[in-house]
Every structure is written in C-alpha cells, then in structure tokens.
N, C-alpha and C positions, 0 to 999 in steps of 0.2 A: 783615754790613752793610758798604756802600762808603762812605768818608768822603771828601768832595773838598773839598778847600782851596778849591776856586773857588765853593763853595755860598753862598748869600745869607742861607739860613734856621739858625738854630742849631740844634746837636744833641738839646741838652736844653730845656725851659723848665724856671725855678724857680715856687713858686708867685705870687709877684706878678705874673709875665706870665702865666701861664695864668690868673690869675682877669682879670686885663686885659683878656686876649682874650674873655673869656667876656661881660665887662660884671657880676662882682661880684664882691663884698667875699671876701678871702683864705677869712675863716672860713667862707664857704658850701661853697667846694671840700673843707674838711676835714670837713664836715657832709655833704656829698654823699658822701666816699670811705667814712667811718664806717657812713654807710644803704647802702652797696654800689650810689648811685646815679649814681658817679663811679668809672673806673681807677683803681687806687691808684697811689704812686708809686713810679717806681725811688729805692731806696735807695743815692746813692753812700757814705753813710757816713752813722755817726749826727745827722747835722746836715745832711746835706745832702741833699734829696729832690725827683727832678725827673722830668717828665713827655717823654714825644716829643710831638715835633711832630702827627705820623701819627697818635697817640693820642686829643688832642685833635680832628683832623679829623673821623676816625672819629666821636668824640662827638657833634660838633655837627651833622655829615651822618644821624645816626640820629635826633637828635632833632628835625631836618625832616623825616624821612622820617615821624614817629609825626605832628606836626604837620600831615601833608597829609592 
C-alpha cells in the first residue's frame, strides 16, 4: 500500500466516523460486524479498531448495487 503525505482522505476511520458516514448510531456498525452484515475491523491494538476507507466504499457501493 502507498501512503502519500499529500492525500485528503485518512488512512483509517474509527468507528464514530464510519457510523457518521453510514448515517447510524455506533452500535448498529457493531451489531452489523457481529451478524457478519458489516467488515470487521482492523485491529491496531486492543482498543483501538479501525476500518479503510476503500472498505466502507466497497460497502456502501454493494449495497446500491442490491438496491437497484
């Protein structure tokens, strides 16, 4: 993976910006990874659990895709 100092977008999201972007409440994303209806997260250490960006896109472009 290339990391570039010049990028806009952060590497990781935690989960309050991933449930942000989604438009819900934190605990639905842990309820979603639980049912196997959401990525789980990268584990950077016991506390701390974050998503890519690309991951989410991925998610939410499949679930237009089921949608159309």
């Amino acid at each position: 993976m290339h990391l570039s100092a010049t990028s806009t977008s952060p590497a990781f999201l935690r989960l309050p910006a991933v449930a942000s972007r989604l438009g819900v409440h934190p605990n639905t994303i842990g309820n979603w990874v639980r049912a196997g209806q959401f990525p789980p997260p990268i584990k950077l250490s016991s506390r701390c659990h974050v998503w890519s960006p690309q991951v989410i896109t991925r998610f939410v472009e499949q679930l237009m895709e089921c949608a159309e």
